[in-house]
C-alpha positions as CSV (number, residue, x, y, z in Angstrom):
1,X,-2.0,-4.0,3.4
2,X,-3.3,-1.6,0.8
3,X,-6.2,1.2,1.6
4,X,-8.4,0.3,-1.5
5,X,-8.0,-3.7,0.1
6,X,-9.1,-2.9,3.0
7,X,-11.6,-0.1,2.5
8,X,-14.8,-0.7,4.2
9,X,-18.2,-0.9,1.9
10,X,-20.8,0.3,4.0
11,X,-24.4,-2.1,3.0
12,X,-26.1,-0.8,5.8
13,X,-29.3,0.4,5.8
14,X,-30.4,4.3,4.7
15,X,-32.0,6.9,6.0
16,X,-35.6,6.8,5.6
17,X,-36.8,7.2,1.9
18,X,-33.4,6.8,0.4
19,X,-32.7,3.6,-1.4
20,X,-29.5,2.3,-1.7
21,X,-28.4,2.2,-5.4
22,X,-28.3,-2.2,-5.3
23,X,-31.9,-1.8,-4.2
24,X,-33.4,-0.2,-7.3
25,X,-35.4,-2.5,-9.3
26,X,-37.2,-2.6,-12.5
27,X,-41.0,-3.3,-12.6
28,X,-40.3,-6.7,-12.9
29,X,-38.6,-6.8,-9.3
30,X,-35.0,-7.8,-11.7
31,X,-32.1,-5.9,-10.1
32,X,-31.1,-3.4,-12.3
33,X,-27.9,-1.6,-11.6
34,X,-25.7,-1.8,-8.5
35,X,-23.2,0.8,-6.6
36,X,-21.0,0.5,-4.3
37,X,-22.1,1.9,-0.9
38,X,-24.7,3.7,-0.1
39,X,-26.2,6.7,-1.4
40,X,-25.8,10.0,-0.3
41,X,-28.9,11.5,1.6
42,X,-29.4,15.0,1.3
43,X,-29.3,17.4,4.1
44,X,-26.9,18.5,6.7
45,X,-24.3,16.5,8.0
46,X,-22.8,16.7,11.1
47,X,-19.0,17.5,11.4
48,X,-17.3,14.3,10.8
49,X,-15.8,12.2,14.0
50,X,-12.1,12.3,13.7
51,X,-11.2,11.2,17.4
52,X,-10.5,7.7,16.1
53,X,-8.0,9.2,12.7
54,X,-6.1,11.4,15.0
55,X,-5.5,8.4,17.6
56,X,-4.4,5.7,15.0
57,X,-2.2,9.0,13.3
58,X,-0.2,9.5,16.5
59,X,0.0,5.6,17.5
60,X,1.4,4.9,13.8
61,X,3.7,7.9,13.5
62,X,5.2,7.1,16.8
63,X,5.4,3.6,15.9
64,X,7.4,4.0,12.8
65,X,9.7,6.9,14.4
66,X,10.6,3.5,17.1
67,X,11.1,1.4,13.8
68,X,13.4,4.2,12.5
69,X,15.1,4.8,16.1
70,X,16.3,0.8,15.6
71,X,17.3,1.4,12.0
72,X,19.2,3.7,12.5
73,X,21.0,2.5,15.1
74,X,22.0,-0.6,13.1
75,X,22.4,2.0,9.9
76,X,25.2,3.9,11.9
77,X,26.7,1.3,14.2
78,X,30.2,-0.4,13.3
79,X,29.4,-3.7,13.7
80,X,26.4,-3.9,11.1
81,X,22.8,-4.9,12.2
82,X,23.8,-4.4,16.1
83,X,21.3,-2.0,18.2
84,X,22.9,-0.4,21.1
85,X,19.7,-0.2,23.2
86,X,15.9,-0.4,22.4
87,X,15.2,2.6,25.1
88,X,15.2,5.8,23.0
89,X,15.9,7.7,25.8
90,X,19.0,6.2,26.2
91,X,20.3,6.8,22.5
92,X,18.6,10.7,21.8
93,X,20.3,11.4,18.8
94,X,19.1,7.6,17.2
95,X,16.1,8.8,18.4
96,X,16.2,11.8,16.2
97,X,17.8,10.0,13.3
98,X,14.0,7.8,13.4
99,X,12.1,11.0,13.1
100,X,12.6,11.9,9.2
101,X,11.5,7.9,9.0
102,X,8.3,8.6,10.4
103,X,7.8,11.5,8.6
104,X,8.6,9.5,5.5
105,X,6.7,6.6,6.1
106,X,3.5,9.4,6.9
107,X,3.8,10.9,3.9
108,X,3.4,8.5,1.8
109,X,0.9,6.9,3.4
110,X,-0.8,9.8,3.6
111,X,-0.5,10.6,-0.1
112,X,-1.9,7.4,-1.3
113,X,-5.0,8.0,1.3
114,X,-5.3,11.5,-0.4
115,X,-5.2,10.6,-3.4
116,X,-8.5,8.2,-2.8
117,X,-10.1,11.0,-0.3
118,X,-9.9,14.3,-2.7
119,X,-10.9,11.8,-5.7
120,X,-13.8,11.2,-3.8
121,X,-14.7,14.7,-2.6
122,X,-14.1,15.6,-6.5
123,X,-17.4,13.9,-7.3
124,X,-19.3,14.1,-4.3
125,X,-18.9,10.8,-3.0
126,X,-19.0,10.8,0.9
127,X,-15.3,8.9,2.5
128,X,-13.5,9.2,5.8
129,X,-10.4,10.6,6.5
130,X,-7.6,8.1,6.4
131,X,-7.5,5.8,9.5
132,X,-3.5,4.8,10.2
133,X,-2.8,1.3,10.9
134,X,0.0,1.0,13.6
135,X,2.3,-1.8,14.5
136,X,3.8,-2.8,17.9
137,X,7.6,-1.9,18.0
138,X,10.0,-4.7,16.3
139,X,11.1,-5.4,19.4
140,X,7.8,-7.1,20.5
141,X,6.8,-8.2,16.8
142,X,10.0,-8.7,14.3
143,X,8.5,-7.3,11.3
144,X,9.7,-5.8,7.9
145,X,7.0,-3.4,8.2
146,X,7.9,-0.1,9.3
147,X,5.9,0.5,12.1
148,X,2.3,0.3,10.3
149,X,0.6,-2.0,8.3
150,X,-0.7,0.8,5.9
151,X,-3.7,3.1,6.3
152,X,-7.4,3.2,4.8
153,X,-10.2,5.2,4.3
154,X,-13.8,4.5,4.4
155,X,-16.2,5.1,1.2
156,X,-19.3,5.8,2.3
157,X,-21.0,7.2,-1.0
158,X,-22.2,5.3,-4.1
159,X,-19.5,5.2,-6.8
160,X,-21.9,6.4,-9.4
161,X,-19.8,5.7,-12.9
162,X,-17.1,3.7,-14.6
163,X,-14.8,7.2,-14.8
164,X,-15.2,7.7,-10.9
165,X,-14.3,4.1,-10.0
166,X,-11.2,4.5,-12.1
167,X,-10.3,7.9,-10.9
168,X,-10.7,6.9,-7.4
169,X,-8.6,3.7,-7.5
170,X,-5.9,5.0,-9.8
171,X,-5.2,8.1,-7.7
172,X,-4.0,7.1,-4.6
173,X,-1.1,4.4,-6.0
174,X,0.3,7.3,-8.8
175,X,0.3,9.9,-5.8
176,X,1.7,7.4,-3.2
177,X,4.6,6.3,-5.9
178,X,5.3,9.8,-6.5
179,X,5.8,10.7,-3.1
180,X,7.7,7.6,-2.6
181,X,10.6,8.5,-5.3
182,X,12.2,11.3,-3.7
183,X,12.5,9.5,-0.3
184,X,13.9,6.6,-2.2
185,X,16.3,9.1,-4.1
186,X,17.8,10.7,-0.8
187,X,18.3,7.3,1.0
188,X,20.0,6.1,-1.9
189,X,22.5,8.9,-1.7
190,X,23.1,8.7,1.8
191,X,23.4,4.6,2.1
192,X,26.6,2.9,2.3
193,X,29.0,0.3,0.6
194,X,30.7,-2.5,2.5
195,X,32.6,-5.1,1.5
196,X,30.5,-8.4,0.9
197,X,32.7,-10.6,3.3
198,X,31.7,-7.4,6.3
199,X,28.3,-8.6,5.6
200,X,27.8,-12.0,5.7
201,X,30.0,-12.3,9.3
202,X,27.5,-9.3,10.8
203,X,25.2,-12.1,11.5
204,X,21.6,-12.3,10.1
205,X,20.8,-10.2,7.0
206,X,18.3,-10.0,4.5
207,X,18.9,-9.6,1.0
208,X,15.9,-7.3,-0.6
209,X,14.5,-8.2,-4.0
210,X,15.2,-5.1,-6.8
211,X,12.8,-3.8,-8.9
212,X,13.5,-2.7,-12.3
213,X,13.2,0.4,-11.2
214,X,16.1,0.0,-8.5
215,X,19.0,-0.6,-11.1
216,X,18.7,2.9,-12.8
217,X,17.8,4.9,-9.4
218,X,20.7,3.4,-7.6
219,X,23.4,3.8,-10.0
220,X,22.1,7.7,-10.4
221,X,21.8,8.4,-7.0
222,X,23.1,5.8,-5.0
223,X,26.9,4.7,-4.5
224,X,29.4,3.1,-6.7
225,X,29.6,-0.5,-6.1
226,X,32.6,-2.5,-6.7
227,X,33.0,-6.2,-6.8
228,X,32.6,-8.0,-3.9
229,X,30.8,-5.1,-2.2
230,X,27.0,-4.5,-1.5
231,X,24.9,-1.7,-0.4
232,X,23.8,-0.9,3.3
233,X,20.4,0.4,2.7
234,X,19.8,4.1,4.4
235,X,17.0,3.7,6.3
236,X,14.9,5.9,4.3
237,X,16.0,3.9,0.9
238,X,14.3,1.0,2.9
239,X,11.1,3.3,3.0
240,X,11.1,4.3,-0.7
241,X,12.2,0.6,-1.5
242,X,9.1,-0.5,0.8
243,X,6.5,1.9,-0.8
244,X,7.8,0.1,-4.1
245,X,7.0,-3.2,-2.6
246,X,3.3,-2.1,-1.5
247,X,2.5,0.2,-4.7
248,X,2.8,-2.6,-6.8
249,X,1.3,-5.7,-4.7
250,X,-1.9,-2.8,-4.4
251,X,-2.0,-2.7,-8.1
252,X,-2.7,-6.5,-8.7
253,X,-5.4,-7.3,-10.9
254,X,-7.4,-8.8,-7.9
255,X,-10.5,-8.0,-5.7
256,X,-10.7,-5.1,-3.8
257,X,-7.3,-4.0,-4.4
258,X,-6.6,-1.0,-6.4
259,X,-5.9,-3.2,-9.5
260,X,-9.2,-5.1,-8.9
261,X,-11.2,-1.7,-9.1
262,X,-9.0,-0.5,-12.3
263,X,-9.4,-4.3,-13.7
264,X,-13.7,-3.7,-12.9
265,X,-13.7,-0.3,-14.8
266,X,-11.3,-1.4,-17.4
267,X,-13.3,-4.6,-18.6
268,X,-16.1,-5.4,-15.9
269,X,-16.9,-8.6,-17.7
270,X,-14.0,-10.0,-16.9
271,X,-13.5,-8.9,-13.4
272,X,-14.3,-12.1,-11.5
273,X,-12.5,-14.3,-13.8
274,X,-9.3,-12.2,-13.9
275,X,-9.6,-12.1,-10.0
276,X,-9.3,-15.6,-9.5
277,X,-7.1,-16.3,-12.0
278,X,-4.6,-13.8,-10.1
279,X,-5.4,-15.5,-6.6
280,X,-4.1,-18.7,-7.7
281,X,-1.0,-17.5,-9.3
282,X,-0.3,-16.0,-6.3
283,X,-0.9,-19.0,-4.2
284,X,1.5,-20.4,-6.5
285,X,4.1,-17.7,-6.2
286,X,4.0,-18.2,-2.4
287,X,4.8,-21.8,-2.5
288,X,7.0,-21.7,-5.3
289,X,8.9,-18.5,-4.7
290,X,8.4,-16.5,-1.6
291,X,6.2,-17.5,1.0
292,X,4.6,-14.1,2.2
293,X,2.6,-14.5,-1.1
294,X,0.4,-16.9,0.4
295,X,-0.3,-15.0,3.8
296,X,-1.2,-11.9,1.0
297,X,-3.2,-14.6,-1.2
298,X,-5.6,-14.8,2.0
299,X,-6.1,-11.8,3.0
300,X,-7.0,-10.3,-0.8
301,X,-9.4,-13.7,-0.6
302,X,-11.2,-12.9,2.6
303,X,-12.0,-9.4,1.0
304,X,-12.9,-10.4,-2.1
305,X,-15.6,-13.0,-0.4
306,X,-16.3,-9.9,1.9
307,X,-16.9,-8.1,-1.3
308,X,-19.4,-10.5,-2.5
309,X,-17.0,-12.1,-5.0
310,X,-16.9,-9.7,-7.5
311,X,-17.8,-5.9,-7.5
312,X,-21.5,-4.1,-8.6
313,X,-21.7,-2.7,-11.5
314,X,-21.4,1.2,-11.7
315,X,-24.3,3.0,-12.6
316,X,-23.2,4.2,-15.7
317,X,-21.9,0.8,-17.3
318,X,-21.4,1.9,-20.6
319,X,-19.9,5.0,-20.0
320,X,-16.5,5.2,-21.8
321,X,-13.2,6.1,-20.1
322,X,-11.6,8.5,-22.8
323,X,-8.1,8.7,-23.9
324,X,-6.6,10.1,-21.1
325,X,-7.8,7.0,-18.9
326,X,-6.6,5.2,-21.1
327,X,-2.9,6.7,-20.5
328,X,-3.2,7.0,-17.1
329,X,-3.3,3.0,-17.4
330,X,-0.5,2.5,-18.9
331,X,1.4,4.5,-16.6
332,X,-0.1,2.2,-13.8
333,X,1.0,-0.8,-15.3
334,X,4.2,0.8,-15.7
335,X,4.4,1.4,-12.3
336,X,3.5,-1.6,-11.7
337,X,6.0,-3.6,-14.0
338,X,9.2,-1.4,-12.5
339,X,7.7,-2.0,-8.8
340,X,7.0,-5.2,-8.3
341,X,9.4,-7.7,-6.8
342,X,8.3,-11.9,-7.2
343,X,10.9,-12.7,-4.4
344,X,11.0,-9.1,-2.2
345,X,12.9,-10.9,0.7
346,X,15.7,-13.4,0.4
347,X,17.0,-14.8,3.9
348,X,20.5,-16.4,4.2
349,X,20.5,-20.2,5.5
350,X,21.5,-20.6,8.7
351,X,24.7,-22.9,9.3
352,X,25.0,-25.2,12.3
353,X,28.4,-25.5,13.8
């Protein structure tokens, strides 16, 4: 799940004498314009309360060093796919093979969160520190994720302009794509070829959807494949091929998804429209091509509603974006086009004997 989808608008009320921004009216009682959040009070604040961040950090870092502990079990193992044990203790050195997975999958979580949070502090606009989002291990809940279903942060402040909303949203996928290109790199270099036939009689696989982007970074830094052969993903390809997968779900033109606030601050008019237009393509897509669309399709719905259908208008809604927003979108929707995957996971029928 992305941050931006599952960021938390806080509607509640304000300290005494300070209005939010949705509440300011004309003399005519007409709303006039809205913000997201509420507004920032003057005065001291208290340190902020990072029990809860610190808790969810270690609980999803230790969650996705377990995820990397399997994978790399079944990464090294001669019979592909096969996990020697699921007690780390038991397998030390696995155990320490699942440790640069964590640290990957941290860092680009972390990244992306960034990316929102200093955005934020760079106009003033009160947000949390990311909150992790961990997974039980695979073991208890088969999953694809690894070990954490992303990681949020919390705006608190009013989003005062058209530039900030777009700033704010654009940030964290560019940083978290970045970050996510040298990992990919790496475990490209370090993943395997085996011949097709090796494959298909390991058992149950899963054949991953490629990007555009995954034809030119394999062929530089990946193997050479022959015919009949297939690449073994290193478990830290899987990590840059997963951030891949999320960066460009995140930047769908839809809701509260980083798309949806680019889409709001691009053309605001249009934003609802758009948004729903989107939803039911991919409600489409999920029963046409890949069901996981749908389960996505509902959850971007629920926050949209939770959203209030479409987003408040920025204080400043003519303020124009400038040229260099204006770039920065087109490398988002070029990050977009090279990321996304219609079919990310293709699974093998199974044959009866």
């Amino acid at each position: 799940m992305s941050p931006e989808a599952a960021a938390t608008l806080d509607h509640s009320s304000t300290p005494e004498g300070v209005p939010t921004l949705d509440q300011l009216t004309t003399s005519d009682q007409q709303p006039t314009e809205l913000s997201y959040g509420r507004a920032r009070a003057s005065g001291n604040h208290g340190p902020p309360r990072i029990r809860m961040n610190i808790v969810l950090f270690v609980l999803t870092f230790t969650s996705s060093i377990y995820w990397g502990f399997i994978q790399y079990q079944q990464f090294y193992s001669e019979e592909l796919r096969s996990v020697l044990t699921s007690n780390p203790f038991e397998a030390p050195s696995a155990l320490l093979g699942g440790l640069p997975f964590g640290i990957a999958v941290i860092a680009i979580l972390l990244a992306h969160e960034m990316g929102h949070y200093l955005t934020c502090r760079h106009y003033g606009i009160e947000a949390s520190l990311p909150y992790f989002l961990p997974l039980p291990p695979p073991n208890l809940i088969p999953t694809l994720l690894p070990g954490t279903m992303g990681a949020v942060i919390r705006i608190r402040g009013a989003i005062t302009s058209r530039r900030a909303l777009f700033d704010i949203a654009v940030a964290g996928p560019i940083a978290g794509w970045v970050a996510a290109l040298p990992i990919l790199a790496y475990g490209l270099s370090q993943s395997r070829v085996v011949s097709t036939i090796e494959i298909e009689t390991s058992g149950l696989y899963l054949t991953l959807g490629e990007p555009l982007l995954w034809g030119p970074m394999s062929r530089f830094f990946g193997p050479e494949i022959g015919p009949a052969q297939d690449l073994v993903m290193h478990p830290l390809a899987f990590v840059g091929w997963f951030a891949l997968l999320i960066t460009a779900m995140n930047l769908l033109p839809v809701g509260q998804l980083d798309g949806g606030h680019l889409l709001y601050s691009l053309v605001p008019q249009w934003h609802r429209a758009l948004s729903f237009t989107v939803l039911i393509l991919m409600f489409f897509a999920g029963f046409r091509f890949f069901p996981g669309w749908i389960l996505f399709a509902v959850i971007v719905s629920v926050l949209f509603i939770m959203g209030g259908l479409g987003k408040p208008r920025p204080i400043d809604d003519g303020q124009k974006l400038g040229a260099t927003r204006i770039v920065l979108t087109l490398i988002a929707l070029a990050i977009f086009v090279t990321s996304f995957m219609l079919i990310p996971v293709t699974i093998p029928p199974i044959v009866f004997s």
